[in-house]
C-alpha positions in Angstrom: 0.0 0.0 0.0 2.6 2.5 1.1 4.7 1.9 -2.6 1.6 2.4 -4.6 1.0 5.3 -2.5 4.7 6.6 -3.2 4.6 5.8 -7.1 1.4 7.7 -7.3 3.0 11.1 -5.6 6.0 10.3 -7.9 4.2 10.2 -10.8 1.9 13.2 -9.8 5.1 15.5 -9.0 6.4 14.6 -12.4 3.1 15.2 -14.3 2.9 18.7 -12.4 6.5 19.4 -13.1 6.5 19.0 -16.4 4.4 22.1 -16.6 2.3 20.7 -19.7 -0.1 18.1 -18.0 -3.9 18.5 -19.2 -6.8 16.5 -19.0 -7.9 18.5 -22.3 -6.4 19.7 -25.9 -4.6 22.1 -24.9 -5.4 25.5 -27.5 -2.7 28.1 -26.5 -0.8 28.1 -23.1 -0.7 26.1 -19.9 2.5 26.2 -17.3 2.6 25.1 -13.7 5.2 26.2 -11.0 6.0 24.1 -8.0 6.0 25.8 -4.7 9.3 25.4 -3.0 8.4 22.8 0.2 4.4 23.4 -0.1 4.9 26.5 1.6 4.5 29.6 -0.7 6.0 32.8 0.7 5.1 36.5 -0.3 8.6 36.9 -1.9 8.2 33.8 -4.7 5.9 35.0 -7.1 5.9 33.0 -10.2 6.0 34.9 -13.6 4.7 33.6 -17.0 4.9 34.6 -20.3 2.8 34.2 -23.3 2.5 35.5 -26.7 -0.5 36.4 -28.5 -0.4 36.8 -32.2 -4.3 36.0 -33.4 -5.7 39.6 -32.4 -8.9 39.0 -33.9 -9.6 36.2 -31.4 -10.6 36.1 -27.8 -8.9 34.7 -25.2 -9.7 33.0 -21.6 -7.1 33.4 -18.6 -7.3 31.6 -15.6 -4.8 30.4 -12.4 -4.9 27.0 -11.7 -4.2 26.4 -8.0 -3.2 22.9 -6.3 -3.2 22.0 -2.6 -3.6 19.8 0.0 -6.7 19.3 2.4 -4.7 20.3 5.3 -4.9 24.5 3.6 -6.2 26.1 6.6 -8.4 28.4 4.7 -11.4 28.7 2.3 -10.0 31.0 0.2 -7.3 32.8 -1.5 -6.1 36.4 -1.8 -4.0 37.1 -4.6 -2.5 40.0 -6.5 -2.0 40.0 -10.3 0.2 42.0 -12.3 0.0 42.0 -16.2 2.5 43.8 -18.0 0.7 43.9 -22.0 3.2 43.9 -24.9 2.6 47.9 -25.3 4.5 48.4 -22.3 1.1 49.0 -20.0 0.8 47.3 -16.7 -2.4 46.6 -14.8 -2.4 45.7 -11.4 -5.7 44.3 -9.1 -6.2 42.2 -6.3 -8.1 39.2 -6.1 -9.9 36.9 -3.5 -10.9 33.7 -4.5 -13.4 31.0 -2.7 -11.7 27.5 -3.1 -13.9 25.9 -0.5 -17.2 26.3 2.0 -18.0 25.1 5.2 -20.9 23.6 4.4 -19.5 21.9 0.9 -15.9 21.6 1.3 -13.6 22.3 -1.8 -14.7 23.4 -4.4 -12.3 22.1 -6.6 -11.4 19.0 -8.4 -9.8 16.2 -6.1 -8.3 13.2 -5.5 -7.0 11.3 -2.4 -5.9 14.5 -0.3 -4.8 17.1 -3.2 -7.3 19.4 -4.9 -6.9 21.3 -8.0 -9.1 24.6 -8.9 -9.3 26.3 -12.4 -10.0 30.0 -11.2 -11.0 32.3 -14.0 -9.6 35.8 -14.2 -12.3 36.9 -16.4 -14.2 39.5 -13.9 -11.1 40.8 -12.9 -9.5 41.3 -16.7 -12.8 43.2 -17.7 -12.8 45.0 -15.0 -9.4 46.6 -14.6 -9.9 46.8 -18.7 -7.8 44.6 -20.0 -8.7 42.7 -23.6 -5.4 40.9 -24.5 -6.0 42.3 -28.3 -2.8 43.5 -28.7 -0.3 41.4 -30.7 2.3 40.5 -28.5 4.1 39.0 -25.2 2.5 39.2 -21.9 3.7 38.8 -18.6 1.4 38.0 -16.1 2.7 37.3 -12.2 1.1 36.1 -9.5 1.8 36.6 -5.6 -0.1 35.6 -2.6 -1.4 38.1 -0.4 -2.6 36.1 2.6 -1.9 37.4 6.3 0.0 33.6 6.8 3.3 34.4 5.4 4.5 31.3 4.2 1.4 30.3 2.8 1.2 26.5 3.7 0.1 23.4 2.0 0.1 25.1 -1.9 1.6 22.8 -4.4 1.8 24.1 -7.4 0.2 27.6 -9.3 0.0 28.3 -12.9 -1.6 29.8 -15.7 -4.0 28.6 -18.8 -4.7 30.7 -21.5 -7.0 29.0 -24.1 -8.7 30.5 -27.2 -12.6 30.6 -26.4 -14.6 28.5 -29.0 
């Protein structure tokens, strides 16, 4: 029991470190970071980049967030930075429900690690951001929680996908 157990974590933290692994087709962009020890301290904040060169299309963002049952809240504060390929930045802060009382996560999971695919949508539209601009993007994320380190995050990323 306790191998299978192993080889499953093994093969999990090799899926997730690859920084491609999708249950879908992936359309445009998808990279995970690991957190250094599950513990994710104000100072790491993971950077991606991504290129955009089909203007006339639109274009879905979201964070995808994976962490143990032990994460002592229902929620995550998190601020975003976005630096667009004309040189503009745009800056918000975000919270995000990952779980209730009354339902538990809210994500996706399996033995004692849940995943969440939260959409930055809202917050895009309304700090008026459209991602039409031909170009590379830089989008960061840092975690803005009063726990500093964070514990029991795995991994963050981004997905960017073309909408249908």
């Amino acid at each position: 029991m306790r191998k299978s157990r192993f080889l499953f974590y093994l093969g999990l933290f090799l899926l997730v470190n690859t920084g491609n692994f999708s249950c879908t087709p992936l359309n445009l962009y998808e990279r995970t970071v690991a957190i250094p020890a599950h513990e994710w301290k104000s100072s790491f904040i993971p950077q991606f980049s991504f290129l955009i060169n089909d203007t006339s299309a639109r274009y879905d963002l979201s964070i995808t967030l994976r962490h143990r049952d032990l994460y002592h809240y229902n929620n995550i504060w998190l601020q975003i930075n976005l630096l667009s390929p004309d040189g503009k930045q745009y800056k918000f802060q975000t919270e995000k429900q990952l779980g209730t009382n009354e339902s538990g996560w809210l994500g996706t999971g399996m033995d004692d690690i849940y995943e969440h695919r939260i959409s930055l949508q809202k917050e895009l539209l309304e700090n008026g951001v459209s991602l039409r601009n031909k170009g590379r993007y830089t989008l960061s994320i840092k975690q803005i929680m009063r726990e500093d380190p964070l514990e029991q995050v795995m991994n963050v990323g981004l997905r960017m996908q073309k909408r249908p």
